[in-house]
C-alpha positions in Angstrom: 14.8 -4.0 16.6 11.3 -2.4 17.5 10.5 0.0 15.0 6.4 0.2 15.9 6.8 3.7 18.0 9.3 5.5 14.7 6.6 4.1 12.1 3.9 5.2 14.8 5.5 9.1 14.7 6.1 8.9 11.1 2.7 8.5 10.5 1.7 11.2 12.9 3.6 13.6 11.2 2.3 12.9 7.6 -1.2 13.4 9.2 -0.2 16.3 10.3 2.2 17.5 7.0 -0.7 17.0 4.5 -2.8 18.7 7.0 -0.5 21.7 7.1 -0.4 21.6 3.2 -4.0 21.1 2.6 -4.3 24.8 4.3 -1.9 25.8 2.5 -3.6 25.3 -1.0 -6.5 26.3 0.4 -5.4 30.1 0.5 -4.7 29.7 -3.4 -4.2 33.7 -4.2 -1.2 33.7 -2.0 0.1 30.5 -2.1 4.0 30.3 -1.1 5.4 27.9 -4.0 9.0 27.1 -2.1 6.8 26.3 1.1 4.6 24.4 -0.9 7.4 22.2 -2.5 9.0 21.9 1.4 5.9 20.2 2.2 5.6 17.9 -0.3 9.9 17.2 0.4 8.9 16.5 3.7 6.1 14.3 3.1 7.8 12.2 0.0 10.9 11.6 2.8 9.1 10.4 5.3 6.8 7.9 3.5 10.2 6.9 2.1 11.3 6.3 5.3 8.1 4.4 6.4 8.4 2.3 3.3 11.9 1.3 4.5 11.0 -0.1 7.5 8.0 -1.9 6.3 10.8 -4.4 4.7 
């Protein structure tokens, strides 16, 4: 089982998720809380994920 190219676009999209989140906090005076914690759901999940099939 070749799992290179779904650990390849898991890390692609955390790049991109803590991108996405890091603009997010950056416009502090309006920042959307539930969109905040979606991010950081999304994030957590997928490193899970990426953990998994690093054993």
């Amino acid at each position: 089982q070749n799992t290179v190219l779904v650990k390849e676009k898991l890390l692609e999209e955390l790049v991109e998720l803590e991108k996405q989140m890091e603009v997010l906090e950056s416009q502090n005076a309006f920042t959307d809380f539930s969109m905040m914690q979606t991010y950081k759901e999304m994030i957590h999940s997928r490193k899970s994920f990426f953990n998994e099939l690093n054993r």
